[in-house]
Wavefront OBJ file of the C-alpha trace (Angstrom):
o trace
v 8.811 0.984 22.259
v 9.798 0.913 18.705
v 6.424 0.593 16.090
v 6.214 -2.277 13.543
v 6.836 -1.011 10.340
v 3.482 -1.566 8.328
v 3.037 -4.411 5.996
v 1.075 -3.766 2.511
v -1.226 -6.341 3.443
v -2.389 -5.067 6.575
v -2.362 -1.534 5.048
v -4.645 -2.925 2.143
v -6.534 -5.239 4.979
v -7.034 -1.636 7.186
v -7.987 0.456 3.403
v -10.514 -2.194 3.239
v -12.206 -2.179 6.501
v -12.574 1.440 6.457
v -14.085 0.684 2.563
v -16.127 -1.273 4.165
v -17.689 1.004 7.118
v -18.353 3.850 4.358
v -20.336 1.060 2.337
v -21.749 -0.093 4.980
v -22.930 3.099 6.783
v -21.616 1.893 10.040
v -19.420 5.004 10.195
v -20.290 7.904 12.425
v -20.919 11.485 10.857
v -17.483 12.473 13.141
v -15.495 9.895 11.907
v -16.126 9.747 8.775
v -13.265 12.984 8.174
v -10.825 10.554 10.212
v -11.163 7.716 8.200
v -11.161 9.326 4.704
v -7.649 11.007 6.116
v -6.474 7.734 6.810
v -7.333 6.049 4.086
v -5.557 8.836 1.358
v -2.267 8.092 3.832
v -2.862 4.276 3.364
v -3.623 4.433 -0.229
v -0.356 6.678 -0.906
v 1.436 4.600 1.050
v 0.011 1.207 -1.079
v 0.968 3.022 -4.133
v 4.451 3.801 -3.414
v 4.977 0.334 -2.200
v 3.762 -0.824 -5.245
v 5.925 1.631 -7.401
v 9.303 0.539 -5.602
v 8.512 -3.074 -6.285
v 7.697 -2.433 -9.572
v 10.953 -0.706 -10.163
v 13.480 -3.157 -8.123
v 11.816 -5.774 -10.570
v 12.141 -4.001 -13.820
v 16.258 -3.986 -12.285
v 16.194 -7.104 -11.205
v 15.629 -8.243 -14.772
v 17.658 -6.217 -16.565
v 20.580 -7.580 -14.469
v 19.218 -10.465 -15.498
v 19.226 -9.468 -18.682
v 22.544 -7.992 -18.926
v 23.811 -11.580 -17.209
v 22.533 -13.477 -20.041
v 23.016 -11.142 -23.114
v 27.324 -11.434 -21.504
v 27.523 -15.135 -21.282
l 1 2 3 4 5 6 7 8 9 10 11 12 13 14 15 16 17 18 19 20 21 22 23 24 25 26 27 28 29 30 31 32 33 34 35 36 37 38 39 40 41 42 43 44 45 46 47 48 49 50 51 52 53 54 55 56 57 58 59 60 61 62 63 64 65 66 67 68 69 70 71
């Protein structure tokens, strides 16, 4: 079975509830390690979501750009 690629939204939903367990002390002494581990992967990955949209935009409207500026 192939596994659904992760959305940013339920990475940032995920991030959150872990947030939320540290906060909240909820979080066992033993899995406190885990958590922290998977929120620096979940954070990373956030960020370079972020960074690739960022940059197909900034394209995106300099072709845009570029369109107008030749017409």
């Amino acid at each position: 079975m192939e596994k659904k690629k992760q959305t940013y939204e339920e990475a940032m939903r995920r991030l959150e509830a872990i947030v939320s367990s540290i906060d909240d002390g909820e979080l066992d002494i033993d899995v406190i390690g885990e958590n922290l581990k998977e929120a620096q992967a979940l954070i990373k990955f956030c960020r370079d979501k972020l960074y690739r949209t960022d940059s197909e935009i900034r394209k995106l409207l300099e072709e845009h750009e570029t369109i107008e500026n030749d017409a």
